[in-house]
C-alpha positions, 0 to 999 in steps of 0.5 A: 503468394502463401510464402509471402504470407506465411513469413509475414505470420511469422514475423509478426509472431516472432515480433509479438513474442519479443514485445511480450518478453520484453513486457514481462523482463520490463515488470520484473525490473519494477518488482524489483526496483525500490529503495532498499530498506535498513528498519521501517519507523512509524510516527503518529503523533499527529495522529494522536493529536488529532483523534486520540487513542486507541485510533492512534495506537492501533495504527502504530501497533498495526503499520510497522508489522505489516510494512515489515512484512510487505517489504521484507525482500527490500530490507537489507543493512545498506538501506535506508531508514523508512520514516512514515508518518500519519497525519489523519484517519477519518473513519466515514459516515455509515451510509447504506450499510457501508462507508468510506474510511481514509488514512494519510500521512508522509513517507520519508526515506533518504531525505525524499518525503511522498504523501501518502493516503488510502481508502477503504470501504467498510461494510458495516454489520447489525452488531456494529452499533453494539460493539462499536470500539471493535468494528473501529479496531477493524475499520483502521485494521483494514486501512492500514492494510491499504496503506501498506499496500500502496506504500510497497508498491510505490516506493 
């Protein structure tokens, strides 16, 4: 009977192990999936239309960096040219001392588009009111940080 039962122990051991490499050969697989990239281009003439500068210009000087840096291990010369586009930033109402900011737009690459979008909670600050052009750079700062995120992980 303890024979028995030390190679049933055994066995579930042994198949717990290899679920467990599989889980793991399984995400590594997924880390390194997705599409090759050649060069990373944002668009955000919509953006401009829509809220103008510097909320615009921020994106644009902000997004394509830290995509580049986000998705360095994908860049390679066989890739494709990733195309993102951003539609729409609305920073939130400051409600209890925080709020909600959202980005979204479209991603392209090789002739498929995704919708993006992200959100942000912003923490406001007592010097907020005084230096509001500042603490919107951060707001969009942080917003494009979440993209950015999300767009390496999902594409």
């Amino acid at each position: 009977m303890y024979t028995l039962g030390l190679i049933r122990l055994v066995a579930i051991a042994a198949c717990s192990a290899f679920a467990l490499l599989a889980a793991v050969a399984c995400q590594n697989a997924l880390a390194q999936s997705g599409l090759p990239i050649r060069n990373i281009q944002v668009n955000v003439a919509p953006l401009r239309v829509s809220v103008g500068d510097p909320t615009a210009s921020w994106v644009q000087q902000g997004l394509p960096d830290q995509l580049a840096q986000a998705l360095a291990g994908r860049m390679t010369a066989q890739g494709g040219t990733l195309v993102v586009r951003i539609d729409y930033v609305a920073l939130g109402p400051i409600k209890d001392s925080s709020a909600w900011d959202n980005i979204s737009g479209v991603a392209m690459i090789g002739g498929v588009q995704w919708p993006v979008r992200a959100s942000a909670k912003y923490q406001a600050s007592a010097i907020d009111q005084a230096m509001f052009e500042e603490s919107n750079h951060r707001r969009v700062t942080q917003l494009v940080q979440a993209l950015t995120y999300w767009l390496a992980r999902d594409l």
